[in-house]
FIKOL-331098 format. One record per atom (N, C-alpha, C): residue number from 1; residue in three letters; atom name; x, y, z. Coordinates in steps of 0.001 Angstrom, whole numbers. Layout:
BEGIN
+-----+---------+-------+---------+---------+---------+
| num | residuo | atomo |       u |       v |       w |
+-----+---------+-------+---------+---------+---------+
| NUM |     ALA |    CA |       X |       Y |       Z |
...
+-----+---------+-------+---------+---------+---------+
//
This chain:
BEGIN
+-----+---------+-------+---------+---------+---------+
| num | residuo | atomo |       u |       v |       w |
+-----+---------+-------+---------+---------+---------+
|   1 |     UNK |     N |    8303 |    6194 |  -13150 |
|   1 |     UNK |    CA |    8048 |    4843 |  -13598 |
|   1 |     UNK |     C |    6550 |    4630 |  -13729 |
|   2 |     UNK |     N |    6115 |    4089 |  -14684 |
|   2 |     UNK |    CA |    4683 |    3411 |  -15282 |
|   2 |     UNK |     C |    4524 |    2112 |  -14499 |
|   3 |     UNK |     N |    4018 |    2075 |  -13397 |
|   3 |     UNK |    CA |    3629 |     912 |  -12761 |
|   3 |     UNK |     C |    2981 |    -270 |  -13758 |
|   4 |     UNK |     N |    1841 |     398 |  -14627 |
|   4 |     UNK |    CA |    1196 |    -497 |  -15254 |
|   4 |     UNK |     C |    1936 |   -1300 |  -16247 |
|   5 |     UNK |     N |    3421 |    -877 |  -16677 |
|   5 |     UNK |    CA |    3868 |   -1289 |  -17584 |
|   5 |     UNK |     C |    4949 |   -2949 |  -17092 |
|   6 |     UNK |     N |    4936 |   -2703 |  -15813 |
|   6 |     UNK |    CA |    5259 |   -3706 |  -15167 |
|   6 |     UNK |     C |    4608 |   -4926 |  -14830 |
|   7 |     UNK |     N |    4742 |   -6327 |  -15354 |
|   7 |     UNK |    CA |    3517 |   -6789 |  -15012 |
|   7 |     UNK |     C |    4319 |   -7630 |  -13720 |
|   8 |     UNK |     N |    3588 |   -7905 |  -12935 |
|   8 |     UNK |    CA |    4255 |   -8853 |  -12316 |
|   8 |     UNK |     C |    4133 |   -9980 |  -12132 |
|   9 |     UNK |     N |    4441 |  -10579 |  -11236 |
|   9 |     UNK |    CA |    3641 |  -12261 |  -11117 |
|   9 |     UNK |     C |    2554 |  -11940 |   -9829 |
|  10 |     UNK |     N |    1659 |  -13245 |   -9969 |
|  10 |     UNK |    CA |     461 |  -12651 |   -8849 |
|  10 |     UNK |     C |    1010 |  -12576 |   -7729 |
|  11 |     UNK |     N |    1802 |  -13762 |   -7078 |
|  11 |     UNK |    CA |    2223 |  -13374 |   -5947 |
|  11 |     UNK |     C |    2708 |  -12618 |   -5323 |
|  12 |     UNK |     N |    3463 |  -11992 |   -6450 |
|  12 |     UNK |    CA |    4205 |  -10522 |   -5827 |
|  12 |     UNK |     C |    3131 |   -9312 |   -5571 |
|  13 |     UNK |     N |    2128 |   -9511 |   -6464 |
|  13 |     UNK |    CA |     990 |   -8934 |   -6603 |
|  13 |     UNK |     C |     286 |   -8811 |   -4847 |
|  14 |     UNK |     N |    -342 |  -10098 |   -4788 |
|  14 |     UNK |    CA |     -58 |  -10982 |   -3442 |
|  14 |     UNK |     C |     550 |   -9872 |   -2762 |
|  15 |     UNK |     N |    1456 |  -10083 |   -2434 |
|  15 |     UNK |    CA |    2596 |   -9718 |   -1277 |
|  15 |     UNK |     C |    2690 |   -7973 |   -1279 |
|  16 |     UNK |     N |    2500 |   -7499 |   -2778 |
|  16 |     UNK |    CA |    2622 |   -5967 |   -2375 |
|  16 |     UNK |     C |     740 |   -5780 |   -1826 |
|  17 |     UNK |     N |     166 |   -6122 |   -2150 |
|  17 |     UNK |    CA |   -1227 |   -6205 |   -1232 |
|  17 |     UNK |     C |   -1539 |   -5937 |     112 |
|  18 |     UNK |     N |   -1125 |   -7581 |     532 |
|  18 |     UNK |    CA |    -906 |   -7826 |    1620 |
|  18 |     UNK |     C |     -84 |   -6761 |    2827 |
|  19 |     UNK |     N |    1199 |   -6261 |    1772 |
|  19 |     UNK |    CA |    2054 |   -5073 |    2465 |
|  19 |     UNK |     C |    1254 |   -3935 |    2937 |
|  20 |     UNK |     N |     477 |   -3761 |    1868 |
|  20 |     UNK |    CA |     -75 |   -2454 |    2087 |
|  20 |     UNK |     C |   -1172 |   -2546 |    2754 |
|  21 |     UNK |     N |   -1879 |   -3222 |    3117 |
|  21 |     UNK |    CA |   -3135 |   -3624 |    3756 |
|  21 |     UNK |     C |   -2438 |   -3840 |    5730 |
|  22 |     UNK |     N |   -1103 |   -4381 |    5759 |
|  22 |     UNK |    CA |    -568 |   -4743 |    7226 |
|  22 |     UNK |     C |   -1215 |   -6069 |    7477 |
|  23 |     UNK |     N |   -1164 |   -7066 |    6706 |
|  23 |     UNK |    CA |   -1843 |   -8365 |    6598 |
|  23 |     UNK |     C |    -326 |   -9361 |    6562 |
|  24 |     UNK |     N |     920 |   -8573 |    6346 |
|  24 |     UNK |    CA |    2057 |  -10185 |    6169 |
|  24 |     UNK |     C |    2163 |  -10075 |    7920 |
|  25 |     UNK |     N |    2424 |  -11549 |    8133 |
|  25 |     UNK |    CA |    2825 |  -12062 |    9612 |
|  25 |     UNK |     C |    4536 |  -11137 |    9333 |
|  26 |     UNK |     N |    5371 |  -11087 |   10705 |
|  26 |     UNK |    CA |    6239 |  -10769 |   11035 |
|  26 |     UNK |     C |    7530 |  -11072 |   10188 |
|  27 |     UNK |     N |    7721 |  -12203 |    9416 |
|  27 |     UNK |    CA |    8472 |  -12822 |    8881 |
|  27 |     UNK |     C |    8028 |  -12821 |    7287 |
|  28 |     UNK |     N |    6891 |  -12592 |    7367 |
|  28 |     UNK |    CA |    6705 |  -12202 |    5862 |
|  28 |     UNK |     C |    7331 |  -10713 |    5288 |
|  29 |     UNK |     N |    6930 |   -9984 |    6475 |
|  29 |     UNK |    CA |    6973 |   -8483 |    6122 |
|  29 |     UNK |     C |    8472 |   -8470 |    6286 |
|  30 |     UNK |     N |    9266 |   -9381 |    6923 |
|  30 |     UNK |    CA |   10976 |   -8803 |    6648 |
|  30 |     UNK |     C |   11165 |   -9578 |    5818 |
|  31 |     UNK |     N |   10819 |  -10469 |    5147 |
|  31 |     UNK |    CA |   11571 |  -11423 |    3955 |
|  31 |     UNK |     C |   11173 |  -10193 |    2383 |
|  32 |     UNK |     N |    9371 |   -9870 |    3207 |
|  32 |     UNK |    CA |    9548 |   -8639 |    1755 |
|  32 |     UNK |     C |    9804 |   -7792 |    1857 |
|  33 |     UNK |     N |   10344 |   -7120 |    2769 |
|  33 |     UNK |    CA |   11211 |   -5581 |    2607 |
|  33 |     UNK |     C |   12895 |   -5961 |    2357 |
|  34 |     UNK |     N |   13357 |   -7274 |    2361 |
|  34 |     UNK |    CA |   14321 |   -7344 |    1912 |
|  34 |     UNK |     C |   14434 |   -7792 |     507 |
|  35 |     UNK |     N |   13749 |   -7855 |    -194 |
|  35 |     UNK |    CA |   13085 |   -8366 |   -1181 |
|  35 |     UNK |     C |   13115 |   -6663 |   -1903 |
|  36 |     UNK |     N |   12688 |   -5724 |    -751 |
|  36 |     UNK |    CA |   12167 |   -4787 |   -1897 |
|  36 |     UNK |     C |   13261 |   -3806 |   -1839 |
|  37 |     UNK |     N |   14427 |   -4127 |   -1067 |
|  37 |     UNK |    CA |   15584 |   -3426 |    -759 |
|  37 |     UNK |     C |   16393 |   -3666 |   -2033 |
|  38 |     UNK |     N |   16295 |   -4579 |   -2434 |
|  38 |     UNK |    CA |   17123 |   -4837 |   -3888 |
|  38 |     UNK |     C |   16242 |   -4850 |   -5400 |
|  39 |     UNK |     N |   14869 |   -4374 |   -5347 |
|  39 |     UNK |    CA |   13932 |   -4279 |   -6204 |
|  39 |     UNK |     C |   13632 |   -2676 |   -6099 |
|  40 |     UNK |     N |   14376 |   -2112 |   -6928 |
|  40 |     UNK |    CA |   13761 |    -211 |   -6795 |
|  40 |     UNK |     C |   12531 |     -71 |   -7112 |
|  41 |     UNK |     N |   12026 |    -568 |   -8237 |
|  41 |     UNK |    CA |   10784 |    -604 |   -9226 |
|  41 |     UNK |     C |    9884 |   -1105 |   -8532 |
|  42 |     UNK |     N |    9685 |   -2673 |   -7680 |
|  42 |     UNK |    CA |    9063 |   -3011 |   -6127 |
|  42 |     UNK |     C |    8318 |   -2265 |   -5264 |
|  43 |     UNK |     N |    9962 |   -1583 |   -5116 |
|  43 |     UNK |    CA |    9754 |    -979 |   -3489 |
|  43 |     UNK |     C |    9346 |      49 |   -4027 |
|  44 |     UNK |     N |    8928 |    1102 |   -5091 |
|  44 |     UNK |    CA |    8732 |    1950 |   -5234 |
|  44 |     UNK |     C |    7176 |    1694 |   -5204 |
|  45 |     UNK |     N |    6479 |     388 |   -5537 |
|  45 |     UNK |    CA |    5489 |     540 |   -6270 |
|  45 |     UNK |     C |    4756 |     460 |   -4669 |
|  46 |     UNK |     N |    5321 |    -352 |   -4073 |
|  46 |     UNK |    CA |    5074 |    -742 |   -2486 |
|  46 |     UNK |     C |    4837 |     407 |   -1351 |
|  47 |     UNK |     N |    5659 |    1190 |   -1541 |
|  47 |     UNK |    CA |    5526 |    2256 |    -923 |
|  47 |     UNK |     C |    4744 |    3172 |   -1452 |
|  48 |     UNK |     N |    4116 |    3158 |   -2418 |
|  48 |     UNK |    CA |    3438 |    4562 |   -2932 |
|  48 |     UNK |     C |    2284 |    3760 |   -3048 |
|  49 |     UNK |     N |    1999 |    2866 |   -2744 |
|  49 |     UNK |    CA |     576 |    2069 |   -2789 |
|  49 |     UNK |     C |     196 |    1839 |   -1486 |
|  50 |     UNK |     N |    1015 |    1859 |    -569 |
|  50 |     UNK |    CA |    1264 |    2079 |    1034 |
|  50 |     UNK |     C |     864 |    3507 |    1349 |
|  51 |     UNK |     N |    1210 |    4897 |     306 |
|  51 |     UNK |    CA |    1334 |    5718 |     912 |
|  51 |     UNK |     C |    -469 |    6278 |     -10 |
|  52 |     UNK |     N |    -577 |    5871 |    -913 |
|  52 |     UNK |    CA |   -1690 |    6274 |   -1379 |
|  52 |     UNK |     C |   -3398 |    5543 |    -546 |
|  53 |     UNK |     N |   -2670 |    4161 |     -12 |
|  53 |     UNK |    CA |   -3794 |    3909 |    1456 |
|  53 |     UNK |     C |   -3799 |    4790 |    2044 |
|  54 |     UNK |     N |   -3078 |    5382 |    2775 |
|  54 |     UNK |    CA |   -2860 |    6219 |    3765 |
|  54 |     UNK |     C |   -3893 |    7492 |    3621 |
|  55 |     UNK |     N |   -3273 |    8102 |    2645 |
|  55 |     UNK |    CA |   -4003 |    8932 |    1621 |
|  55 |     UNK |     C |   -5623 |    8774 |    1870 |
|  56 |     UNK |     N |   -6049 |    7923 |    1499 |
|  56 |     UNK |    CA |   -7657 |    7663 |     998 |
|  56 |     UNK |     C |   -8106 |    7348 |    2687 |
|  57 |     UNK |     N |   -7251 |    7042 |    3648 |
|  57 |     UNK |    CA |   -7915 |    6494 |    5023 |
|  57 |     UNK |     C |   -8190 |    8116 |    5713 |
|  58 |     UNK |     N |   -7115 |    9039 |    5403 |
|  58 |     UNK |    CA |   -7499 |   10296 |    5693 |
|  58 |     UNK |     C |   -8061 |   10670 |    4950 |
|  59 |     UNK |     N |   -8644 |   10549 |    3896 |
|  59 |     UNK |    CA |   -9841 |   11612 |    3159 |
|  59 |     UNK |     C |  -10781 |   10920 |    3171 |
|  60 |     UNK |     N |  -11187 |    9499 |    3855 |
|  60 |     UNK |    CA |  -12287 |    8951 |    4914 |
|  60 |     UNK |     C |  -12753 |    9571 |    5834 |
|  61 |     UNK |     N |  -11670 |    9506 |    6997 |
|  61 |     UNK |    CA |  -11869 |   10353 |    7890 |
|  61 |     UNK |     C |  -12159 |   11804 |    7923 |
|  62 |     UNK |     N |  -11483 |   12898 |    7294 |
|  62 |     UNK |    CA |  -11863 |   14332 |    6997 |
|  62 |     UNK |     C |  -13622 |   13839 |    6273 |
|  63 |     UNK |     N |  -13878 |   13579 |    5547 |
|  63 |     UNK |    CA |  -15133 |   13665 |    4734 |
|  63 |     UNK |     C |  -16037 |   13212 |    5989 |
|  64 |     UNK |     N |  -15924 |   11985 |    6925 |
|  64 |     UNK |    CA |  -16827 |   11519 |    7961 |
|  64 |     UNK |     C |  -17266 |   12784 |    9144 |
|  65 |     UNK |     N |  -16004 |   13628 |    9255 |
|  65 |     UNK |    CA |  -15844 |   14772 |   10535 |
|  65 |     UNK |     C |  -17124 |   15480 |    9514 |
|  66 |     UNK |     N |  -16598 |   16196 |    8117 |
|  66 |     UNK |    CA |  -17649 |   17184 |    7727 |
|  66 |     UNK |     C |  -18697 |   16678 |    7317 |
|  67 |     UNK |     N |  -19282 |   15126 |    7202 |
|  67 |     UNK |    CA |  -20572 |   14838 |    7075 |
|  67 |     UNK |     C |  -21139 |   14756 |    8794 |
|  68 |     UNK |     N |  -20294 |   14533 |    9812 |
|  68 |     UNK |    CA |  -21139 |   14585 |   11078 |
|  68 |     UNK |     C |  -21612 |   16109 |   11362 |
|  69 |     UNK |     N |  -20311 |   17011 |   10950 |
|  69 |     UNK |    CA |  -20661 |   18722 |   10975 |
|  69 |     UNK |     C |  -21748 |   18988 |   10487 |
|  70 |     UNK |     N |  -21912 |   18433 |    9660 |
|  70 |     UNK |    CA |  -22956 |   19283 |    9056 |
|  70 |     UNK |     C |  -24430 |   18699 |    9357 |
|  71 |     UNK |     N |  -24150 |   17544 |   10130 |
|  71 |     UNK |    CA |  -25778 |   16666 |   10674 |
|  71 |     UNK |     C |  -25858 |   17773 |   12118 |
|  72 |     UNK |     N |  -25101 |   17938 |   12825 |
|  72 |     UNK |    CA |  -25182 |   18781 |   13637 |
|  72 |     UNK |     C |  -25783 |   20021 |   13640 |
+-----+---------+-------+---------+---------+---------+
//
């Protein structure tokens, strides 16, 4: 699926953000995972924007270890 071809509305925009950042209160984050339980195209975009943070927070970290290595 072409994410970009999807437009959405901002809020959802909003809300997959927020998801991926760990910013919805308790009740946000289950109203939108049930939300994204019946949205494939959503939850797909949610999770791989979740998983591509993830991604970039470890190739933060690895790049910080070999810039301290190498001050050493």
């Amino acid at each position: 699926m072409d994410f970009l071809e999807k437009e959405l509305h901002p809020v959802i925009e909003e809300f997959v953000n927020d998801y991926t950042e760990d910013r919805l209160t308790t009740t946000e984050r289950d109203t939108f995972e049930e939300v994204l339980v019946t949205d494939d195209q959503l939850r797909e975009l949610a999770f791989s924007a979740k998983d591509g943070k993830n991604l970039m927070e470890r190739l933060r970290v690895m790049k910080s270890i070999k810039n301290a290595s190498m001050i050493n």
